[in-house]
C-alpha positions in Angstrom: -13.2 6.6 -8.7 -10.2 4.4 -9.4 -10.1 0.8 -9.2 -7.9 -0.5 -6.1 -6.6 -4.2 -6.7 -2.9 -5.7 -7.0 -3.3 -7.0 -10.8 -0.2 -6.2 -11.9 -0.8 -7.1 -15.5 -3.5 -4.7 -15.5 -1.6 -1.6 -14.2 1.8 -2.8 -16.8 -1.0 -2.9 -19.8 -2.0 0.9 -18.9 1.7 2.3 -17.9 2.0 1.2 -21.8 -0.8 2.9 -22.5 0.5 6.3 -21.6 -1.7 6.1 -18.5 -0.8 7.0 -15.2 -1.7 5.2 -11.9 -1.0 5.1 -8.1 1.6 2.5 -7.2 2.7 1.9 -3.5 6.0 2.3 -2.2 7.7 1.9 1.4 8.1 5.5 1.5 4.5 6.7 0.0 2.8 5.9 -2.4 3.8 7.5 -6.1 1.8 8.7 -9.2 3.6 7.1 -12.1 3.9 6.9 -15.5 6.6 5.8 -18.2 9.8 7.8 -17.7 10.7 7.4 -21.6 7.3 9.1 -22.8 6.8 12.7 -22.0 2.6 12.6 -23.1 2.8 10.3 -19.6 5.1 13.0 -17.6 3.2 15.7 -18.6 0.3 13.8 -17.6 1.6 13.5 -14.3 2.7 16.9 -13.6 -1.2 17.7 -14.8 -2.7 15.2 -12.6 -1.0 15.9 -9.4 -1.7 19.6 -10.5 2.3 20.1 -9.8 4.9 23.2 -11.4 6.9 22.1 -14.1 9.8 23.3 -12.5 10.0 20.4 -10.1 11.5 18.1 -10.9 10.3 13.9 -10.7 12.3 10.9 -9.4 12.5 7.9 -11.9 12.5 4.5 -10.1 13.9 1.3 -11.6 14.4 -2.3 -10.2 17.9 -3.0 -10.6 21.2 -1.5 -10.6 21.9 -2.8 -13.9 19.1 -0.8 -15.6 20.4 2.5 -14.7 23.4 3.1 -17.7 20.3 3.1 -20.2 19.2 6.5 -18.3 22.5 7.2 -16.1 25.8 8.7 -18.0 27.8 8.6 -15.2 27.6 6.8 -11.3 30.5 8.2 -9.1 31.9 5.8 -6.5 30.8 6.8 -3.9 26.7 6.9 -5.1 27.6 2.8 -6.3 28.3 2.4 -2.7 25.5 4.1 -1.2 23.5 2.2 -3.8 24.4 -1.1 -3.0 24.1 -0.6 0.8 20.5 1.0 0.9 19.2 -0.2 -2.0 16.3 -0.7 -2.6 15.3 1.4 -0.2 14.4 5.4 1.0 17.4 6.6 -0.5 17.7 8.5 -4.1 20.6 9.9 -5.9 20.9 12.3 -8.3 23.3 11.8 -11.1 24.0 13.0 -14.7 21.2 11.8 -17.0 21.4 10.5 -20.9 18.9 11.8 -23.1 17.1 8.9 -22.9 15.6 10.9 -19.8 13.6 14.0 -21.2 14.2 17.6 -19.6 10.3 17.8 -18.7 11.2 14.8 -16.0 14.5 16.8 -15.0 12.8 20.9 -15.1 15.7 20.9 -17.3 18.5 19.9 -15.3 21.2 17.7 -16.3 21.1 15.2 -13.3 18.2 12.5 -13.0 16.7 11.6 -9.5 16.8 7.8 -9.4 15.7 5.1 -6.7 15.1 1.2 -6.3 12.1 1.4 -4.0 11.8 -1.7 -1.5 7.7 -2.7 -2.0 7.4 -7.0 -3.4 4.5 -5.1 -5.7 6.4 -2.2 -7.5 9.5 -4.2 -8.1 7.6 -6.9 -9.4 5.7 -4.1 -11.5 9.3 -2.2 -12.8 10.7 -5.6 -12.9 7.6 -6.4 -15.8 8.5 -3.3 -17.9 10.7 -2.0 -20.5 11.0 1.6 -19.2 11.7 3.2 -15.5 9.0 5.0 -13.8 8.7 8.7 -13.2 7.2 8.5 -9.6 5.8 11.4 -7.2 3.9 11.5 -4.6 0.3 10.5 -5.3 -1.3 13.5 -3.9 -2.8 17.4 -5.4 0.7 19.1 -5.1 1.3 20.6 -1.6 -0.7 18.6 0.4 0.1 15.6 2.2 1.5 12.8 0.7 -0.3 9.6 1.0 0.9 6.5 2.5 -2.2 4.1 1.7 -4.3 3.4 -1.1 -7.3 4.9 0.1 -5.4 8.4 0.5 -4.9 8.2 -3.0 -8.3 7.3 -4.5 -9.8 10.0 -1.6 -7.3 12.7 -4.0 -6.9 11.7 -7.3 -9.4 9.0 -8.0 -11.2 10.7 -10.4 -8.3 11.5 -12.6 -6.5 8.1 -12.5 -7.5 4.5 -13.8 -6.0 2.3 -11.0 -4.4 2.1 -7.7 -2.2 -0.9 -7.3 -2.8 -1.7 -3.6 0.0 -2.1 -1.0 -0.6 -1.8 2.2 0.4 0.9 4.3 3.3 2.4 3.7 6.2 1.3 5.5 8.4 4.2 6.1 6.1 6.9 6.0 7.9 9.8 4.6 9.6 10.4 1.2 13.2 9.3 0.8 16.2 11.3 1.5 18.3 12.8 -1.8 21.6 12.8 -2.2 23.8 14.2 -4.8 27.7 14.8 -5.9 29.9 17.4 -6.3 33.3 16.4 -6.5 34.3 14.9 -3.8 31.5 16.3 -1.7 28.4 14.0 -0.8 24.9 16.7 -0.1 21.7 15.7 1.3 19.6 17.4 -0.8 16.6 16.7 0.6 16.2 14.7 4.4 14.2 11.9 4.2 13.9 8.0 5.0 17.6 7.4 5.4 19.1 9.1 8.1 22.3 10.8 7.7 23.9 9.2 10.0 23.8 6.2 8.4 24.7 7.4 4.9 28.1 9.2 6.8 28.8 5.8 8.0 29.2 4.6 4.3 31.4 7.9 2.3 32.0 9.8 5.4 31.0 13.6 6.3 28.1 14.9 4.4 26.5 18.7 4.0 22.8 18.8 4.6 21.9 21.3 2.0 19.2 24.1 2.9 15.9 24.1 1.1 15.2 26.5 -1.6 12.1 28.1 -2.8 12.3 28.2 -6.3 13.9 26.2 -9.0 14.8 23.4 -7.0 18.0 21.1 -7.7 16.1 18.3 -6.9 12.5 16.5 -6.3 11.0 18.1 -3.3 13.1 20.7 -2.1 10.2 23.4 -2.2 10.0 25.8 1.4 5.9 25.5 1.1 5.0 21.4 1.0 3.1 18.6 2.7 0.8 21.2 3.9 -2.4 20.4 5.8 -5.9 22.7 4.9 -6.0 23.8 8.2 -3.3 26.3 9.7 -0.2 24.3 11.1 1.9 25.9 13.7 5.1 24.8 15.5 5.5 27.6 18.3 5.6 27.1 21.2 1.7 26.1 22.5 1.4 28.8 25.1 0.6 31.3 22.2 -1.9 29.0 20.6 -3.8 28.5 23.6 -4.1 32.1 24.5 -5.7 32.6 20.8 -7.6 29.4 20.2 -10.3 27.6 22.6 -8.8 24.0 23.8 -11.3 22.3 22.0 -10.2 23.8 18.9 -6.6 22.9 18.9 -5.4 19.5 17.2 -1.7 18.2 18.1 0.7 16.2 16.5 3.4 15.2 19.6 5.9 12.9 19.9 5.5 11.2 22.8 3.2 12.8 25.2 0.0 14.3 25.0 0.0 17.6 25.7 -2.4 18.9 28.5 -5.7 20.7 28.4 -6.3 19.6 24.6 -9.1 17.0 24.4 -7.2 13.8 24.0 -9.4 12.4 20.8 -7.8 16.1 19.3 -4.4 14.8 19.9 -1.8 12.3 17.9 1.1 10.7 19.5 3.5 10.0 16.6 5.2 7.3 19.2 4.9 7.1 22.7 7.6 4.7 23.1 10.1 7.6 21.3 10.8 5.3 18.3 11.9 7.2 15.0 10.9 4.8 12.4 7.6 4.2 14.0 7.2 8.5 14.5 8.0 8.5 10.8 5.5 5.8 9.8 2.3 7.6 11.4 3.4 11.6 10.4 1.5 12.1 7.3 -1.8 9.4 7.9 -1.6 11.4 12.0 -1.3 14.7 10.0 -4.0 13.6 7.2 -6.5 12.6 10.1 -6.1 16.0 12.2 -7.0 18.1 9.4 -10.5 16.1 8.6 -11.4 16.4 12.4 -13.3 19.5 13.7 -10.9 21.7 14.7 -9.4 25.1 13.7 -5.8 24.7 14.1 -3.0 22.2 14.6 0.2 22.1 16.7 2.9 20.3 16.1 5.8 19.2 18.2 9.4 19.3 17.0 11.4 16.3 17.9 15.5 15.9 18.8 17.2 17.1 15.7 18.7 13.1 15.1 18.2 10.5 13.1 14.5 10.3 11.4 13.7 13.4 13.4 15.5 15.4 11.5 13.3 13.8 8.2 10.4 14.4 10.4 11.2 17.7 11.6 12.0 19.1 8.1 8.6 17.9 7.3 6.8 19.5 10.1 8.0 23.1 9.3 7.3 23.0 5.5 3.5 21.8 6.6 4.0 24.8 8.6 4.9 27.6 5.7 2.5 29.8 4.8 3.3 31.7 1.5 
């Protein structure tokens, strides 16, 4: 298995290698390797067993590092950069060629973010090159928000695991691009869209393709446990499954006739950021429990939930 420790030296000396490791993040923790070299994206894409055709989001430690990889940064992404930053927000904008097409799938635009972990920016901070940086996990599955998720996934195939903590956030960071004058969410995530409207106005929450995605995450079919995940309402699960088969993921309440060590409460007090912090480690620990099949409960389409919620029904896709 992998070595988990917080020797930064060690992990720079390999990420200049050419290896690959698992770095932590507030979102989740990433599987990165040195944005400039494509032996160390393809390695990534290999590792993580992911399609070429999705693309990866580079990650940096200051604002003044992105013209080496960055041809052009539009007004209105310099000020959602300098209020969220660094933070669960990414924006895609044109790359140099300084950024291969394997990191883009071939797209002009680059997905970049300063993530907010002491660690990592101490890491990118050490470095002479940005980090290509996706979630540490076999592609599809859950994404990890602790250390040991990672090792439990990819151990085997990577050297180290620079140890964080738990992650912070909890879910992946929210995308945003530009055309024109128009600001899109391309994918929800860790900053709400309320609060990016607050900065350049009205946004349009783009839809989520399945196939050639414009940006980093944006499949239909993602963050899906092994076991079957449904989000329907529970009377037709019961009235298929036993109760002591069922696991559920609510939001505030358990829900009744379910054995209560087969349930999750993502936050009983109804706080987003904390709902968001236990979704994937709740969802992670209901799949390795002995049941058949899990609920989960939609919350309010606002704030987070939306993040949450967008999460919840891709876990739920089955191709």
């Amino acid at each position: 298995m992998a070595i988990i420790g917080t020797d930064i030296v060690c992990v720079k000396t390999l990420l200049e290698k050419g290896e690959v490791v698992g770095i932590p993040t507030e979102t989740v923790y990433g599987l990165a390797g040195n944005a400039f070299d494509d032996d160390a994206v393809l390695k990534i894409f290999k590792v993580k067993n992911r399609p070429q055709f999705d693309p990866l989001i580079v990650h940096t430690d200051s604002i003044t590092k992105i013209p080496s990889f960055v041809s052009y940064f539009p007004a209105k992404a310099q000020q959602l950069a300098q209020r969220f930053w660094p933070g669960p927000l990414t924006l895609l904008l044109p790359k140099t060629d300084a950024i291969s097409d394997l990191v883009t799938s071939g797209l002009s635009s680059v997905a970049v973010r300063i993530p907010n972990h002491p660690l990592t920016l101490e890491l990118l901070a050490s470095l002479p090159f940005p980090l290509a940086a996706p979630s540490a996990n076999p592609f599809g599955y859950i994404s990890p928000t602790s250390a040991l998720h990672v090792d439990k996934q990819l151990g085997k195939k990577i050297p180290y695991i620079l140890d964080g903590g738990a992650s912070q956030i909890g879910i992946e960071s929210t995308i945003v691009g530009f055309e024109g004058e128009t600001t899109i969410v391309y994918r929800l995530g860790g900053t709400a869209v309320e609060a990016i409207e607050e900065v350049v106005g009205p946004v349009e929450v783009l839809a989520h393709s399945t196939s050639n995605p414009q940006a980093p995450g944006m499949l239909k079919s993602h963050y899906s446990p092994r076991k079957p995940l449904f989000i329907e309402h529970f009377d037709k699960i019961s009235a298929q499954y036993p109760p002591e088969s069922i696991g559920a993921l609510t939001f505030q309440t358990f829900v009744s006739n379910i054995p209560t060590e087969n349930q999750r409460i993502l936050s009983v007090s109804g706080d987003y950021s904390e709902a968001a912090k236990h979704l994937f480690a709740y969802m992670r620990q209901l799949d390795n429990l002995p049941v058949e099949v899990i609920y989960a409960e939609l919350l309010p389409e606002k704030n987070l939930g939306r993040a949450i919620n967008d999460r919840i029904r891709r876990a739920s896709v089955r191709e």
